[in-house]
MITI-468144 format. One record per atom (N, C-alpha, C, O): x, y, z. Coordinates in steps of 0.02 Angstrom, whole numbers, padded with zeros to 5 digits, always signed. Layout:
BEGIN
XYZ...
//
This chain:
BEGIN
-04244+00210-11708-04280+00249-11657-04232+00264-11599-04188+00225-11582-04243+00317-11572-04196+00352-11535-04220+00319-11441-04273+00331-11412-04163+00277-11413-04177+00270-11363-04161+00309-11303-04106+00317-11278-04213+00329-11286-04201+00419-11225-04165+00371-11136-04128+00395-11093-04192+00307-11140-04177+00296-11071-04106+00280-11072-04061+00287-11030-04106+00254-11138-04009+00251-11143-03951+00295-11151-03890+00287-11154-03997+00351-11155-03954+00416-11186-03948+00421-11120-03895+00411-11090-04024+00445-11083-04004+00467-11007-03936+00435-10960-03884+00454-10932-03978+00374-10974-03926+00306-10919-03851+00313-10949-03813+00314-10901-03821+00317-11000-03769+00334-11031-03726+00406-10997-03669+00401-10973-03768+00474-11000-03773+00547-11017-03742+00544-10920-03694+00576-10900-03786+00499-10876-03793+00510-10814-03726+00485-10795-03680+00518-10770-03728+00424-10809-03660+00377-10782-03598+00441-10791-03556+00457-10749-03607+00464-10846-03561+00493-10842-03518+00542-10829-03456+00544-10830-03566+00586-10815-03570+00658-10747-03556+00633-10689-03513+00648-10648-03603+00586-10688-03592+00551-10592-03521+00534-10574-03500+00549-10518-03471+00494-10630-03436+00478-10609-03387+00554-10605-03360+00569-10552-03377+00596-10664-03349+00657-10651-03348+00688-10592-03296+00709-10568-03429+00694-10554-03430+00719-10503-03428+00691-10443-03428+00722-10390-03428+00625-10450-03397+00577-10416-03325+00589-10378-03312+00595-10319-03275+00590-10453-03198+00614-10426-03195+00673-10390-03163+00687-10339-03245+00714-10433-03205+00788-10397-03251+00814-10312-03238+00854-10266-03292+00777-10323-03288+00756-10221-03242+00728-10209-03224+00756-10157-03197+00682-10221-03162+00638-10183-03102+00704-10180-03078+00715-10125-03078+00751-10241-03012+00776-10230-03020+00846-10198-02973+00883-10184-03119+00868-10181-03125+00914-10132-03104+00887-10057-03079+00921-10012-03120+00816-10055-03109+00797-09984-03037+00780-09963-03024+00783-09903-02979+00758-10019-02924+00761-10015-02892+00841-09998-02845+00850-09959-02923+00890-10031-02897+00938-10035-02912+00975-09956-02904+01036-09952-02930+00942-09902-02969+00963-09847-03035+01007-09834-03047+01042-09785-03074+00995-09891-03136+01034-09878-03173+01002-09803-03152+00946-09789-03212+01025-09765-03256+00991-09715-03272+00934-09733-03288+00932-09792-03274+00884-09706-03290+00807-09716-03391+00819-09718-03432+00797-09758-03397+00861-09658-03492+00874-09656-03507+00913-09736-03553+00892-09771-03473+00957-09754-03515+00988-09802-03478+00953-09857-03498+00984-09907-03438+00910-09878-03426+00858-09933-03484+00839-09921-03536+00859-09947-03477+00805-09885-03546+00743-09872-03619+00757-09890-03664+00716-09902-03622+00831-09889-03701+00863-09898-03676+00882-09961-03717+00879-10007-03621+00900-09976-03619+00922-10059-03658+00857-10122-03695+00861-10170-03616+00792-10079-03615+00753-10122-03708+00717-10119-03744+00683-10155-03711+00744-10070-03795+00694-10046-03828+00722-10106-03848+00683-10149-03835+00777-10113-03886+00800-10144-03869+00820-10226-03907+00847-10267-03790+00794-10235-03789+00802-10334-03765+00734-10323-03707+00728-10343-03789+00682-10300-03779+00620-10338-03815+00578-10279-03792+00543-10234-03882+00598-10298-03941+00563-10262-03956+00533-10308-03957+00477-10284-03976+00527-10385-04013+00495-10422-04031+00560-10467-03993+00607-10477-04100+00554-10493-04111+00604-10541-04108+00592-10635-04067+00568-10673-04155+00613-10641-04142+00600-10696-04084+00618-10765-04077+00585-10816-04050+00679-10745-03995+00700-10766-04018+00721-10831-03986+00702-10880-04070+00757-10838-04108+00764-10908-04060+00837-10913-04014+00831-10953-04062+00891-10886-04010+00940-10896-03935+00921-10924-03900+00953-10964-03924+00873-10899-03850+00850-10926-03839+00828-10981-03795+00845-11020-03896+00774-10991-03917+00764-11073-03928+00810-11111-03915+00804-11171-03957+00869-11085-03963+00926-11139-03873+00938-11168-03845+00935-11222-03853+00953-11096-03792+00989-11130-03759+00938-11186-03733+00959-11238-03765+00871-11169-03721+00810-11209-03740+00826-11261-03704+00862-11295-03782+00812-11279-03842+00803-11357-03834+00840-11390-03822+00829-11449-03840+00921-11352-03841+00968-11372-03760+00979-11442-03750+00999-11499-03722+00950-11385-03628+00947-11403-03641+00903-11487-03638+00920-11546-03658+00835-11447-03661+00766-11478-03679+00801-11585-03648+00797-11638-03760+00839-11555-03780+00878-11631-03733+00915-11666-03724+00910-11726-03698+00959-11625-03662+01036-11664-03620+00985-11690-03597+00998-11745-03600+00922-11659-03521+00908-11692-03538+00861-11751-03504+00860-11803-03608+00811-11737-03615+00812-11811-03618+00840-11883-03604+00810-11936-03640+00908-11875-03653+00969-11913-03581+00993-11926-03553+00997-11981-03562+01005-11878-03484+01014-11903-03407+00995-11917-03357+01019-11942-03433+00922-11877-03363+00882-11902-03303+00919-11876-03249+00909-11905-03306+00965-11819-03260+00977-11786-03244+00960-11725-03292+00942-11691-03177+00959-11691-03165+00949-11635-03195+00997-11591-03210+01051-11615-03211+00982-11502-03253+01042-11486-03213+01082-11448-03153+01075-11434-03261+01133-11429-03208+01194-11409-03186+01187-11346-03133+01211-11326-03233+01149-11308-03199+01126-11231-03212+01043-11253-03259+01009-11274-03136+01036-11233-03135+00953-11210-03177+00904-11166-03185+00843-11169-03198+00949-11130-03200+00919-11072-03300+00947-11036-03326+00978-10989-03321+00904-11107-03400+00923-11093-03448+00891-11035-03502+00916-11023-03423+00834-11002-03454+00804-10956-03423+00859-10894-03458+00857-10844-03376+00896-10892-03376+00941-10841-03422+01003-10836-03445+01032-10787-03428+01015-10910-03495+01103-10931-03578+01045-10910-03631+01074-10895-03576+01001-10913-03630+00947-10919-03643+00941-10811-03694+00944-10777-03586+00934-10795-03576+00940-10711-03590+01000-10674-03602+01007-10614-03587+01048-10730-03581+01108-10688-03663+01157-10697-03691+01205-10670-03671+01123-10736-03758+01128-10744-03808+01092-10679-03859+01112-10650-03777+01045-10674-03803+00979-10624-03806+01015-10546-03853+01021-10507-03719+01039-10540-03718+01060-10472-03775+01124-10476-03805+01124-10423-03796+01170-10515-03846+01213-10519-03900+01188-10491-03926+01211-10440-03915+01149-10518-03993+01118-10524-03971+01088-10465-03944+01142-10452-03957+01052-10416-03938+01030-10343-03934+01076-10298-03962+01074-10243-03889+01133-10324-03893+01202-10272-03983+01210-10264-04016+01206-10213-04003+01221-10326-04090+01245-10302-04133+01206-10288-04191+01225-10281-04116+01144-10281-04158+01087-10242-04157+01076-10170-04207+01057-10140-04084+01092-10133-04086+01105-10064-04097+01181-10053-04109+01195-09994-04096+01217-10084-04148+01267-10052-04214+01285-10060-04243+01319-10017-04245+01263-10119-04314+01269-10137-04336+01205-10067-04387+01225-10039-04313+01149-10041-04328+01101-09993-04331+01140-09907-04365+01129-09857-04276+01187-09926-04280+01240-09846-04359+01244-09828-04406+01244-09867-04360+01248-09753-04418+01269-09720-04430+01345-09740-04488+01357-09756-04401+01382-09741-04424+01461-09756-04437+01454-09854-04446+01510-09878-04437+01409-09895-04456+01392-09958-04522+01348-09946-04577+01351-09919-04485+01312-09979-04551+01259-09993-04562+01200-09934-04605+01157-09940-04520+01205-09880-04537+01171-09841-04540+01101-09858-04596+01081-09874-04486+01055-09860-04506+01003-09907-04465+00953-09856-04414+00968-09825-04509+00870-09851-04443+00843-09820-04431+00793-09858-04390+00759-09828-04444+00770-09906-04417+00742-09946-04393+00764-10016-04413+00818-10037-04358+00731-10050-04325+00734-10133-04314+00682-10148-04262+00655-10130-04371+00643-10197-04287+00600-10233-04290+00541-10209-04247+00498-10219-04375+00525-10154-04379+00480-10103-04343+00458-10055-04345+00400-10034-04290+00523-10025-04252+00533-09990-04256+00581-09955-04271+00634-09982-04243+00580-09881-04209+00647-09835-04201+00706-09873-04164+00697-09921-04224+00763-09867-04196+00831-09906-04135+00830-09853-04135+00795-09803-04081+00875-09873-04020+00894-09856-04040+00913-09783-04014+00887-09734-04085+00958-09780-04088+00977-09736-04115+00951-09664-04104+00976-09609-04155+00891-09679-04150+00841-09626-04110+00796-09624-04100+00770-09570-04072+00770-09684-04017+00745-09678-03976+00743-09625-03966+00699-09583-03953+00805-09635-03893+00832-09604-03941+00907-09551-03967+00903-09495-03938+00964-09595-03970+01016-09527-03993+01074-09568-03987+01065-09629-04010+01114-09556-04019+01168-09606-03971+01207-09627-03974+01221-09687-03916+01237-09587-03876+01278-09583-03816+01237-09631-03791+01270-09676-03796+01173-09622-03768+01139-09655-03795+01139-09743-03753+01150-09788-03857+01127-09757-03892+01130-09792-03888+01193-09860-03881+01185-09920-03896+01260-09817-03894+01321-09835-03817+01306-09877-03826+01307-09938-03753+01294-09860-03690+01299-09841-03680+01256-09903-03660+01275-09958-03698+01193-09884-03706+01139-09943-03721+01185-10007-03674+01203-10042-03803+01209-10026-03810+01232-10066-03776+01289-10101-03759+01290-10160-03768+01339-10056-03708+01399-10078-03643+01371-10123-03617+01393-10175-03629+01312-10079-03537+01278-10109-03577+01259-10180-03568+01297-10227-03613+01211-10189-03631+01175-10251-03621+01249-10315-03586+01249-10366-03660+01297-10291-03674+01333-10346-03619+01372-10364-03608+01395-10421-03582+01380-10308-03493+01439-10310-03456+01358-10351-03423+01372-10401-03457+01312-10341-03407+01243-10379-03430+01256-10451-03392+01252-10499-03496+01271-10457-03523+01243-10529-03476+01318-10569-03470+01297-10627-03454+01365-10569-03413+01420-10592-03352+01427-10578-03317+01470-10604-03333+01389-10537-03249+01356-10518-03253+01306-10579-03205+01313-10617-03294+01261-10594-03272+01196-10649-03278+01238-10719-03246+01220-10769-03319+01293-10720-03311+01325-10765-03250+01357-10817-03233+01365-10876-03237+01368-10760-03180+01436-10767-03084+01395-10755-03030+01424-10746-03097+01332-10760-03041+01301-10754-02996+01329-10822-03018+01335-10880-02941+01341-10803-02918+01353-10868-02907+01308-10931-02914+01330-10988-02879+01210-10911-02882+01164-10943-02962+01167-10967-02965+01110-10988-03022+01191-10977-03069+01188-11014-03097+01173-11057-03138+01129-11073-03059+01237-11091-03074+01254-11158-03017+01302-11206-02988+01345-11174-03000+01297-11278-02957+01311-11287-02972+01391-11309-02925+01425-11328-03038+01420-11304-03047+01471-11315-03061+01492-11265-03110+01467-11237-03012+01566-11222-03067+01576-11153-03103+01585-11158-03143+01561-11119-03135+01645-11230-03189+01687-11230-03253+01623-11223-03307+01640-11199-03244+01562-11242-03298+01506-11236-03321+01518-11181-03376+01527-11156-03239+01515-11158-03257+01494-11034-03321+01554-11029-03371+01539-10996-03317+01614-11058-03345+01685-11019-03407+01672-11066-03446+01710-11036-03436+01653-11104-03507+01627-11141-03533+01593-11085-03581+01614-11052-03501+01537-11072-03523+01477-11031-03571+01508-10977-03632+01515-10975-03511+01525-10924-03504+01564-10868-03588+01618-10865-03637+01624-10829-03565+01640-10916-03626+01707-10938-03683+01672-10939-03716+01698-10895-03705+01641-10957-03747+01578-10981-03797+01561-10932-03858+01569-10936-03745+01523-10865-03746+01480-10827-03773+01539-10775-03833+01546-10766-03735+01571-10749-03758+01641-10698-03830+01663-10715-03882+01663-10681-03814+01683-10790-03894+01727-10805-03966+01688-10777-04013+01706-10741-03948+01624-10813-04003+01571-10788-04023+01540-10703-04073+01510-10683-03962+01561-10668-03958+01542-10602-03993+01605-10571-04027+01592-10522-03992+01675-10591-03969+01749-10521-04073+01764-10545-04121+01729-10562-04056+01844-10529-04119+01870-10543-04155+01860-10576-04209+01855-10547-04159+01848-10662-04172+01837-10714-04191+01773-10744-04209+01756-10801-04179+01741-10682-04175+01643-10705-04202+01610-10633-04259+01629-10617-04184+01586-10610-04209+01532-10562-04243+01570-10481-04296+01563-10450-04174+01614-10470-04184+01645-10410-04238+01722-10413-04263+01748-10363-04246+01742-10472-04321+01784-10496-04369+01738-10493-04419+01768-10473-04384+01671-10502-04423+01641-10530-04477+01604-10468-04536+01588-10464-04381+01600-10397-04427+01567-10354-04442+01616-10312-04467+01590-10262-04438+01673-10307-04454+01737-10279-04544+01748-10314-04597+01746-10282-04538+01755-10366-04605+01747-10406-04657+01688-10353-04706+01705-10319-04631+01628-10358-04653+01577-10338-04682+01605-10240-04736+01598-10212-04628+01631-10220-04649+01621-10155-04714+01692-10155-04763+01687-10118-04708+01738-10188-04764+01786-10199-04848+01760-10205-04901+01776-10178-04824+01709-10258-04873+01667-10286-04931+01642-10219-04991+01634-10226-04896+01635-10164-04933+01614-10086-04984+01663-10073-05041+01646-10060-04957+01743-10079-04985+01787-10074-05036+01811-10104-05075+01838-10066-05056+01810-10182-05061+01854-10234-05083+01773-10304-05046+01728-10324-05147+01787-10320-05190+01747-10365-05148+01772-10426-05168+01826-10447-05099+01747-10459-05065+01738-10510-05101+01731-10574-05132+01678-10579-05106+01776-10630-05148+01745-10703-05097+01699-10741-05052+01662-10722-05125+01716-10804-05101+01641-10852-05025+01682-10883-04979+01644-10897-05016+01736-10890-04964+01765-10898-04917+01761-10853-04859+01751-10871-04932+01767-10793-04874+01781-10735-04865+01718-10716-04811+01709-10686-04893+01678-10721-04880+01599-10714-04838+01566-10753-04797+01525-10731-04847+01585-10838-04794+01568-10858-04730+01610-10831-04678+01580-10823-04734+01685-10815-04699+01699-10842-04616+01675-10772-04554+01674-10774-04674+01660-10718-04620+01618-10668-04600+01565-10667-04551+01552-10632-04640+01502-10717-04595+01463-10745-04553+01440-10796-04516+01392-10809-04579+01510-10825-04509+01511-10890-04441+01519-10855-04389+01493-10875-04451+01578-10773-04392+01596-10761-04356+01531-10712-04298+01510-10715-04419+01505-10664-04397+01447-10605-04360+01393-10660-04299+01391-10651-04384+01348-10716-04382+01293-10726-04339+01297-10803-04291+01264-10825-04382+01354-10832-04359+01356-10901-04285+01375-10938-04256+01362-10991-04272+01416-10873-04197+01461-10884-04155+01418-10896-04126+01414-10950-04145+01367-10834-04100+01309-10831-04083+01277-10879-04027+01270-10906-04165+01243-10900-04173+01204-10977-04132+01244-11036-04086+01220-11069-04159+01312-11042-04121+01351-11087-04059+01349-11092-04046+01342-11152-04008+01352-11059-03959+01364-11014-03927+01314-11041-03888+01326-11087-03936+01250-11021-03919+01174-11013-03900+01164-11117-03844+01152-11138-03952+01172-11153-03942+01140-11218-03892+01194-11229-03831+01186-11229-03921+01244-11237-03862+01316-11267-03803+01300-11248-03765+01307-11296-03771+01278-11193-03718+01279-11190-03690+01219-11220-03628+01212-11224-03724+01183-11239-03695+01131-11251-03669+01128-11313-03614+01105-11326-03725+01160-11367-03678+01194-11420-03622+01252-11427-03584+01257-11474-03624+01289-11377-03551+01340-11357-03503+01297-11333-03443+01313-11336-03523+01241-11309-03459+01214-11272-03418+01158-11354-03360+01136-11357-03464+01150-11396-03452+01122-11437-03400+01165-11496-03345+01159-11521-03460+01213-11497-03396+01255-11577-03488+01270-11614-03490+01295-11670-03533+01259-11589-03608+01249-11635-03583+01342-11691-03549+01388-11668-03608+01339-11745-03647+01389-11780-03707+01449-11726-03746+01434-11681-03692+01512-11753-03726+01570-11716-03815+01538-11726-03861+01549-11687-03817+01493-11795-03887+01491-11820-03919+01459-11781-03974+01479-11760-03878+01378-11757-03894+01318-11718-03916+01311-11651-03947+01270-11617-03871+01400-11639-03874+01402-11552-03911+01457-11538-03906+01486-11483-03965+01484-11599-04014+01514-11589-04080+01470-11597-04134+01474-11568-04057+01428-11647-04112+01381-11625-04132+01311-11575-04184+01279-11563-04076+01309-11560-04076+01282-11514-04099+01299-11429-04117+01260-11385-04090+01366-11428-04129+01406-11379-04202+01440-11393-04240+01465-11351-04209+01434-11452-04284+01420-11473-04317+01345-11439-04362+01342-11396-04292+01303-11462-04306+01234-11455-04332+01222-11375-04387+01209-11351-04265+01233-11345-04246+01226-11273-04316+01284-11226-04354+01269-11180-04310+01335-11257-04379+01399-11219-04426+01347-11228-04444+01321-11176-04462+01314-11303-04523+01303-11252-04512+01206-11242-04561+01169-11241-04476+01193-11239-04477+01137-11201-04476+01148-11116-04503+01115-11071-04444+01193-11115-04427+01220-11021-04497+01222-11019-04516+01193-10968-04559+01249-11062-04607+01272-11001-04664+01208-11047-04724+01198-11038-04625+01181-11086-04678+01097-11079-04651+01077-11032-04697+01068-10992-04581+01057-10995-04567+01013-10935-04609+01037-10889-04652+00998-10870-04608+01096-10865-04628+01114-10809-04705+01105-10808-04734+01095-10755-04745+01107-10879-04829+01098-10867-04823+01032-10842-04862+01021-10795-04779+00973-10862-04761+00906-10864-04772+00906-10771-04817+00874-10743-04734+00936-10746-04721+00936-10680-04772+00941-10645-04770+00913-10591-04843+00984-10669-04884+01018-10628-04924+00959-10641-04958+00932-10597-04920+00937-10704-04973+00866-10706-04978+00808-10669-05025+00777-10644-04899+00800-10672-04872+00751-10619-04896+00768-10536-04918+00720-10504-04892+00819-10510-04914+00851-10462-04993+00827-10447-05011+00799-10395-05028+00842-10491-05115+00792-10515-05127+00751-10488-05159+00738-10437-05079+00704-10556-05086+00639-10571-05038+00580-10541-05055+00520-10539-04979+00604-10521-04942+00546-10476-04939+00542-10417-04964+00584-10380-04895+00471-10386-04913+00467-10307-04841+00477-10286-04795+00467-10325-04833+00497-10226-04778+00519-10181-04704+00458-10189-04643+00453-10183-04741+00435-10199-04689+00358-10228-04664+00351-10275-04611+00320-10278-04700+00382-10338-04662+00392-10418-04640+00422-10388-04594+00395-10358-04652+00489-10371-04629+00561-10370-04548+00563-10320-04497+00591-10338-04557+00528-10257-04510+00536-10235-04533+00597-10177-04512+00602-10119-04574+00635-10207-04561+00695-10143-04669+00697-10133-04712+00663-10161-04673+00748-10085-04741+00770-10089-04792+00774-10126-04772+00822-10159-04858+00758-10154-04883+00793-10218-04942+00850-10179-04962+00855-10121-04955+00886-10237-05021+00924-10208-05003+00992-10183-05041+01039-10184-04928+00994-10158-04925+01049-10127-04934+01113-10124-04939+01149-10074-04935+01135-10207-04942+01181-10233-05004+01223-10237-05012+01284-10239-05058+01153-10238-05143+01167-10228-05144+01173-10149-05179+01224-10142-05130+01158-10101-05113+01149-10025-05121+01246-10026-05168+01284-10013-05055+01257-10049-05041+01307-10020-05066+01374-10082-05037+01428-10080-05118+01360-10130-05169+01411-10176-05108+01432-10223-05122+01485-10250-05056+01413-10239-05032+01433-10311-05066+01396-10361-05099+01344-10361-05039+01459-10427-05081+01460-10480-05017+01407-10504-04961+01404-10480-05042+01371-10554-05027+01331-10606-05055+01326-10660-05113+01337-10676-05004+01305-10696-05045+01291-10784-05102+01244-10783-05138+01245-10833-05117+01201-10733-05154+01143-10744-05204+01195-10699-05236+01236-10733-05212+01197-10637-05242+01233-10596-05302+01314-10648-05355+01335-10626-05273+01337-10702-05278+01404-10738-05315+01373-10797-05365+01396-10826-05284+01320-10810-05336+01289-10887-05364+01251-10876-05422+01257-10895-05347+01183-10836-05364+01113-10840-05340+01059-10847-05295+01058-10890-05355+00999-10815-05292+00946-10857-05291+00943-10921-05234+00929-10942-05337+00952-10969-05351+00939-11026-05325+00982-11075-05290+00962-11122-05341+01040-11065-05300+01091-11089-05216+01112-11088-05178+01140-11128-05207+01082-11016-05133+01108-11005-05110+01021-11025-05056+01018-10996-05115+00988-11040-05088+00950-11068-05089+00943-11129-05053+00901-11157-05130+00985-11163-05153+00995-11257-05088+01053-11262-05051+01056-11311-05082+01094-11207-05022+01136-11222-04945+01120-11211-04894+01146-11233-04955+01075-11176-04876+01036-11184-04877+00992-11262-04829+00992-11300-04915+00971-11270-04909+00937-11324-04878+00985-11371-04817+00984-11373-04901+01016-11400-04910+01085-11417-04832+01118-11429-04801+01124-11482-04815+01135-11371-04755+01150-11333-04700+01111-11381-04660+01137-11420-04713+01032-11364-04649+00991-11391-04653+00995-11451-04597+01000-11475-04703+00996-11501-04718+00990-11564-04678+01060-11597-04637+01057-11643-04701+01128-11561-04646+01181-11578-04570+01181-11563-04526+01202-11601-04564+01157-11510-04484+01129-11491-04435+01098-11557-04379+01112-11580-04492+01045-11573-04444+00981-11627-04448+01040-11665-04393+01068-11665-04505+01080-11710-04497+01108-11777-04438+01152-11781-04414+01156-11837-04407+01187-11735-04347+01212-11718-04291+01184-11748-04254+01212-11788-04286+01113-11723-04233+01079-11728-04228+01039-11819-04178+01033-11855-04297+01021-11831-04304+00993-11886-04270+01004-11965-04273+00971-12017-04248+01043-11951-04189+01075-12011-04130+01047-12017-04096+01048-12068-04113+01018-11959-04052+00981-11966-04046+00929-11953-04000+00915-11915-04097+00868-11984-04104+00832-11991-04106+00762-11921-04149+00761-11877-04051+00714-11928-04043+00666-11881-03997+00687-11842-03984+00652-11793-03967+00741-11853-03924+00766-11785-03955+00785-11723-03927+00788-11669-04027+00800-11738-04055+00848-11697-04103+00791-11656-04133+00807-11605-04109+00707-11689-04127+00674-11646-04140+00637-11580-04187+00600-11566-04084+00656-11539-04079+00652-11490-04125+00706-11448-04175+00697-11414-04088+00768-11461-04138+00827-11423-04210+00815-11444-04244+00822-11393-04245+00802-11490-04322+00784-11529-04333+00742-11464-04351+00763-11409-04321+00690-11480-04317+00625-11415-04332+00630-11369-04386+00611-11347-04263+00672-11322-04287+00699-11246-04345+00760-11243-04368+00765-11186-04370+00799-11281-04418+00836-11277-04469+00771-11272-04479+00749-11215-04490+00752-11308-04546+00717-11300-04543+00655-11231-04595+00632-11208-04485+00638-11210-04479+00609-11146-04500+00656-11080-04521+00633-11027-04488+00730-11095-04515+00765-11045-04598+00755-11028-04619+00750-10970-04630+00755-11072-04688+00746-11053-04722+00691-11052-04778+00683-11027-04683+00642-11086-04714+00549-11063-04695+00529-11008-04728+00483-10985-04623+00561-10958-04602+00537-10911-04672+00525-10844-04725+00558-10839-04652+00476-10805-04692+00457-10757-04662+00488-10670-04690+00478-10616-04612+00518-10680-04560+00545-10628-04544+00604-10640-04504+00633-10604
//
């Protein structure tokens, strides 16, 4: 049986420490000592590092399947550079002109941390680093990989992915959202990433055209089981699992999957969700166990 908290605790240690160093040789290199400090607050607060695991797993599978060496060496960096993403949009979705948030993580958001403006600055650097680690030339031995990656990583971050998604989201204040447009802003806020995160992990590997179509099969609807996962949690947990606010979403009249069906329902559809996810993967046997695993950790998680 596949243990998910060890994969994580494993998957995490080991980004952290990556991104560990390369704060220390931004701050050697004389970056601001204040916006190190806010860089680092907010991508190595804790977290579950479930994006990073995608990319690992993702690697970990293709190379069983193919018994090759991978195409970038250096996967806990494509695994980092996903991370700093997902950190860039946590101190700004936390901004007062967003979501207004003062905690993350059962911590200070960045922006009371430190200030807002710092904050903003913080977040900008995280997301311009995460395409600097990209684009290193020691990478990968194929560039055309680096410009997949890259492509990948952007699409899921700009209009089309996170920053469409939380634009959607802030509309959502305005404007009674149906069951369509609800997904269709957290396919882009939550799901892109997820997408994003496994796919590359087989590009960064060497995966088959077949593997890394299904694997972005897999990955689509797991993104929008996490995210029903999220809204449940939102429900059903207290500010203490959670780390940050709950409720807020009902606070302020956005639509949600739980809010649009029910708990009962939108949790019959995550189920649902993961059950189509694995069948994706199920073709290729015990390679694909790990990713099986963390899908279904998305929606048992208690955090």
């Amino acid at each position: 049986m596949t243990d998910v908290k060890a994969i994580l605790s494993q998957d995490a240690a080991r980004v952290d420490r990556w991104l560990s160093a390369h704060f220390d040789q931004r701050a050697a290199a004389g970056t601001a000592p204040r916006l190190v400090d806010a860089m680092r607050y907010s991508a190595l607060n804790g977290g579950k590092r479930m994006r990073a695991s995608l990319v690992l797993s993702a690697a970990r599978m293709a190379e069983q399947l193919s018994g090759q060496p991978a195409n970038c060496t250096d996967l806990p960096a494509v695994a980092a550079a996903v991370e700093l993403i997902h950190a860039y949009s946590l101190v700004h979705d936390d901004l007062p002109a967003m979501d207004d948030a003062e905690l993350r993580r059962g911590v200070a958001a960045n922006h009371i941390a430190f200030d807002e403006a710092t904050a903003i600055l913080a977040g900008d650097a995280l997301q311009t680093e995460a395409f600097y680690i990209l684009s290193a030339p020691s990478l990968c031995a194929d560039p055309s990989v680096q410009v997949k990656l890259v492509r990948l990583l952007s699409f899921a971050s700009g209009d089309q992915g996170m920053a469409g998604g939380q634009m959607l989201d802030l509309l959502a204040e305005e404007t009674c959202l149906d069951l369509a447009q609800t997904r269709q802003m957290q396919d882009l806020k939550t799901g892109a990433l997820i997408k994003a995160a496994a796919v590359m992990g087989v590009v960064a590997q060497g995966g088959t055209d077949e593997l890394e179509q299904a694997t972005s099969a897999y990955a689509q609807a797991l993104g929008f089981a996490f995210q029903i996962a999220d809204d449940l949690l939102d429900y059903d947990a207290s500010p203490e699992a959670l780390g940050k606010p709950v409720g807020r979403d009902a606070e302020q009249g956005k639509a949600s999957l739980v809010s649009l069906l029910g708990l009962a329902e939108a949790r019959q559809m995550a189920e649902h969700l993961i059950e189509q996810a694995a069948g994706q993967l199920k073709p290729y046997g015990g390679a694909a166990d790990e990713l099986i695993a963390l899908a279904r950790f998305a929606i048992d998680r208690n955090h």
